[in-house]
Backbone bond lengths (Angstrom), bond angles and torsions (degrees), N, CA, C in turn:
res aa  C-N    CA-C-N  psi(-1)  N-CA   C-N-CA  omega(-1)  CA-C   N-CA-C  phi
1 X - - - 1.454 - - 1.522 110.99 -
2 X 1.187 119.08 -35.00 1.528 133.48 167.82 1.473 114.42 -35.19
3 X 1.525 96.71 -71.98 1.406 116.80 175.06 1.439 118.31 -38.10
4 X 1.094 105.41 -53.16 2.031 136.19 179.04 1.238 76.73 -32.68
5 X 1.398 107.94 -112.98 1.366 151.91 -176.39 2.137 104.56 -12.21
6 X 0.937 135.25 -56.91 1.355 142.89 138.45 1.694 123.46 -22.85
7 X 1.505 111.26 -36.54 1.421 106.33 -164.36 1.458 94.78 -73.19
8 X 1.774 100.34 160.15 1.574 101.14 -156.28 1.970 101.02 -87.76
9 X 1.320 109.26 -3.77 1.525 94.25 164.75 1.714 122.00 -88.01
10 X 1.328 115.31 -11.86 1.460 113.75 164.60 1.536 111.08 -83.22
11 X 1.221 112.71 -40.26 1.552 108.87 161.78 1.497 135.23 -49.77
12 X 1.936 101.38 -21.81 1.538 95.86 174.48 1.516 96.89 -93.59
13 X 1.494 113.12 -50.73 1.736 92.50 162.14 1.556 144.73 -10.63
14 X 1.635 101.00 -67.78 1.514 90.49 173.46 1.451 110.13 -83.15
15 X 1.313 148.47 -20.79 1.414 122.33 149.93 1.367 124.31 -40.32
16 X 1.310 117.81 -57.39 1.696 108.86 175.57 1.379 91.05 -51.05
17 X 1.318 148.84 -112.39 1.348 151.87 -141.46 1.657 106.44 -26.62
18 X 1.243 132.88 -25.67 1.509 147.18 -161.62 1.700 86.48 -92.87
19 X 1.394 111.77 -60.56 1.279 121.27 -168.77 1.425 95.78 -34.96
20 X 1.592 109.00 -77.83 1.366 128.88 -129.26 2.108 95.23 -76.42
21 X 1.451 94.62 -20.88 1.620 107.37 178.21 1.822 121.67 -50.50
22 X 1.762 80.44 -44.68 1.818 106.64 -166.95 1.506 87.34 -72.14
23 X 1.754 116.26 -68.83 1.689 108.94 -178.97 0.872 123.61 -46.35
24 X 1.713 145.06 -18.74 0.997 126.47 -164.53 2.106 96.22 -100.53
25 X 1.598 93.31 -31.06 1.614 90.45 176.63 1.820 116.67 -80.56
26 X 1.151 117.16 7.20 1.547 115.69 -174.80 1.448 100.92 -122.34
27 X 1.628 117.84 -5.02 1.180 112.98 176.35 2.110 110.67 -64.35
28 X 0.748 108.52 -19.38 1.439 93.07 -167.95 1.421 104.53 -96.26
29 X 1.342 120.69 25.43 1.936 127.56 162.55 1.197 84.02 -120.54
30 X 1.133 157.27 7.78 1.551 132.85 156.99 1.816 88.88 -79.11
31 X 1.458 92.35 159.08 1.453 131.29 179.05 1.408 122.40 -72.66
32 X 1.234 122.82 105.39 1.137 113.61 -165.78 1.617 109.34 -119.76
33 X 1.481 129.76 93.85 1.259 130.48 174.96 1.158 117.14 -125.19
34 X 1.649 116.26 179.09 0.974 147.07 140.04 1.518 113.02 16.06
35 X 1.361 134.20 96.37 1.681 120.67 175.08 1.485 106.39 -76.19
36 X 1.151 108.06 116.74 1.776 109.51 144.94 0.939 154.68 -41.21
37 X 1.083 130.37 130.28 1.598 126.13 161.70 1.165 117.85 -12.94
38 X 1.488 109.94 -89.63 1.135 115.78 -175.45 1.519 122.08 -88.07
39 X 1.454 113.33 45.99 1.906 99.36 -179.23 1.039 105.80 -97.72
40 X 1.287 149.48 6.32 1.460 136.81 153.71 1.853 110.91 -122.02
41 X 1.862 81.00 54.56 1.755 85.03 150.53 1.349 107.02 -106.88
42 X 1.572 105.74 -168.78 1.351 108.52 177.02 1.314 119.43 -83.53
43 X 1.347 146.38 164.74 1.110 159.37 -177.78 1.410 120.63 -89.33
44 X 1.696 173.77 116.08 0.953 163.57 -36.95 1.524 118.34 93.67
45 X 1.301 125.26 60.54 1.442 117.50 -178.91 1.517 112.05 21.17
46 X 1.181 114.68 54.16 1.729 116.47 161.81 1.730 100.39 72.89
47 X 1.527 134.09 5.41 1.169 114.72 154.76 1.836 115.19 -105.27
48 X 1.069 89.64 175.22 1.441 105.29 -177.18 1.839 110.41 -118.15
49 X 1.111 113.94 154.74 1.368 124.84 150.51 1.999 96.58 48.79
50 X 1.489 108.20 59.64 1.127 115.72 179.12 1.441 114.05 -88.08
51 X 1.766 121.85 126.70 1.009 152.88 179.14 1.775 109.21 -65.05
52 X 0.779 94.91 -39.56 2.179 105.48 -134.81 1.759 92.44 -168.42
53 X 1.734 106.84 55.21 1.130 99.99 150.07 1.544 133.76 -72.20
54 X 1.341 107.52 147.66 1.925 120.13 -152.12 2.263 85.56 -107.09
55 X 1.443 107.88 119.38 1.422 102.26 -178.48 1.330 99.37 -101.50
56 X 1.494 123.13 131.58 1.424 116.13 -158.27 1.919 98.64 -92.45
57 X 1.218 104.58 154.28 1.616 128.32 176.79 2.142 104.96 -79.21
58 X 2.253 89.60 114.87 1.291 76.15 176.71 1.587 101.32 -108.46
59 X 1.538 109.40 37.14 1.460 112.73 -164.97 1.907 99.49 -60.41
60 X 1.242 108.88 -23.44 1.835 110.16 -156.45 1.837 96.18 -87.72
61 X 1.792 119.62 -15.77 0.880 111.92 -148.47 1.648 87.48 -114.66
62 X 1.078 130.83 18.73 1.497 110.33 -155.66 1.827 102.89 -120.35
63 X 1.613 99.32 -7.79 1.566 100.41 168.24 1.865 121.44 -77.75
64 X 1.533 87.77 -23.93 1.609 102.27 -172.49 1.247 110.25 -79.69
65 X 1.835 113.27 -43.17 1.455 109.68 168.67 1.374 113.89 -71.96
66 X 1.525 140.40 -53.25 1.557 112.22 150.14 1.595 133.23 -7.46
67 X 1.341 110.36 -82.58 1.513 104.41 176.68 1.004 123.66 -34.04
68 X 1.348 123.90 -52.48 1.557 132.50 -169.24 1.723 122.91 -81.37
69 X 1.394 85.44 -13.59 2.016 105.37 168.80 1.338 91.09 -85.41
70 X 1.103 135.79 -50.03 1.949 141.58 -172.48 1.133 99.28 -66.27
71 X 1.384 128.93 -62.23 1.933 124.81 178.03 1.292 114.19 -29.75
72 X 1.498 108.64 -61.99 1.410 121.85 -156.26 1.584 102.73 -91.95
73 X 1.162 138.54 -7.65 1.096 147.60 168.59 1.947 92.86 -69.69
74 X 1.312 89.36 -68.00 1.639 99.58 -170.28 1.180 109.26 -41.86
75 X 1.058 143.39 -65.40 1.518 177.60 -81.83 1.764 93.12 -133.39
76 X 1.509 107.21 -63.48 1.617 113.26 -170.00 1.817 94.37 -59.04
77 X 1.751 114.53 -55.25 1.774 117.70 -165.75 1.509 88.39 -48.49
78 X 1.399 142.84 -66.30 1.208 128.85 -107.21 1.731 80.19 -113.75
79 X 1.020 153.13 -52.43 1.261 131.65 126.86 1.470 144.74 33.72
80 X 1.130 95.32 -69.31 1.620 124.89 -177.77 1.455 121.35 -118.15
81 X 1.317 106.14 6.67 1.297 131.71 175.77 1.946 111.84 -60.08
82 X 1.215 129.65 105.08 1.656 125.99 177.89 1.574 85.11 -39.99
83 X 1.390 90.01 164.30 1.739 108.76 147.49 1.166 112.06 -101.79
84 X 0.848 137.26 18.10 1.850 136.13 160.22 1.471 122.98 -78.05
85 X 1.618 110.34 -34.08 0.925 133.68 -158.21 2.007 105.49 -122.33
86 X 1.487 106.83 54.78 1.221 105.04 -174.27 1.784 131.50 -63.37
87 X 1.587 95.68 -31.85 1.586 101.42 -176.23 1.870 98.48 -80.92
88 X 1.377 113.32 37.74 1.499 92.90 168.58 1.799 87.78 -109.33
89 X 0.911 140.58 -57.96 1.731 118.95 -161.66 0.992 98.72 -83.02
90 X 1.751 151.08 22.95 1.147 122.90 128.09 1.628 122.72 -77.88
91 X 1.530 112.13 -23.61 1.514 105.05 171.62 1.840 111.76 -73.56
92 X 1.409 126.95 -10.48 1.213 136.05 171.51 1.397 110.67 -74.46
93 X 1.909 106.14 -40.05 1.606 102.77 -172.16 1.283 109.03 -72.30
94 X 1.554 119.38 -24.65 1.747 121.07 -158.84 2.039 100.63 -92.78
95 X 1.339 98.24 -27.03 1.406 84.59 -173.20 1.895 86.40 -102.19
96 X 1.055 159.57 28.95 1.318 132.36 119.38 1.162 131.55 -77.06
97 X 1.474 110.75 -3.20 1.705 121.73 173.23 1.302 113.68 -108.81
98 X 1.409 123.52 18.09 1.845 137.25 167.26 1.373 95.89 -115.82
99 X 1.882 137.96 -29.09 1.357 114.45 162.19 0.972 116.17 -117.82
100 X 1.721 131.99 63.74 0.950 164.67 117.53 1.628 117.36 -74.90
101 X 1.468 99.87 -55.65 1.707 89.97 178.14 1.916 104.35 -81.24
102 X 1.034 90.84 -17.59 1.566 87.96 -179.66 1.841 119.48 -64.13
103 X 1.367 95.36 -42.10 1.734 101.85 164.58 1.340 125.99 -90.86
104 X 1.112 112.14 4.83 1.867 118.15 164.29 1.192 109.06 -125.89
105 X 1.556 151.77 19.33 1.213 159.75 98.71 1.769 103.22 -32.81
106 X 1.231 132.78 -63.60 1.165 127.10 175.74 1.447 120.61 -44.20
């Protein structure tokens, strides 16, 4: 019965049932007004009825999110790396530090 009770589809079970317990008991401090006009328009960084939308440049941002996709990439291989199999996170460490210099050389 232990076992039962443990397996991970009765476990998502009684979370949904927990879930749906809390929403249905916290529903009555949610806010309940007045619908708007406009609440199922679209959204626009707080403007409306845009003419001459401006699409912003992620050219300044896209070396930093690289690196940090490459870190943590690196980080997870070498990590989780067997020990049987040693020359794999050094071929992970050398080629994330050739496209690293490769995108900050640019």
């Amino acid at each position: 019965m232990g076992n039962l009770i443990s397996s991970p589809p009765i476990v998502f079970l009684i979370f949904i049932i927990i879930f749906l317990v809390c929403s249905k008991a916290f529903s009555r401090y949610s806010r309940h007004g007045i619908r708007g006009e406009r609440e199922s328009d679209s959204y626009a960084c707080g403007q409306r009825n845009i003419q001459n939308y401006i699409n912003p440049d992620y050219s300044q941002f896209f070396p930093f999110a690289f690196l940090f996709t490459i870190m943590h990439v690196l980080v997870l291989v070498v990590a989780t790396a067997p020990y049987d199999v040693p020359l794999l996170p050094v071929v992970f460490i050398v080629s994330g530090m050739l496209s690293l210099v490769i995108i900050f050389k640019r």
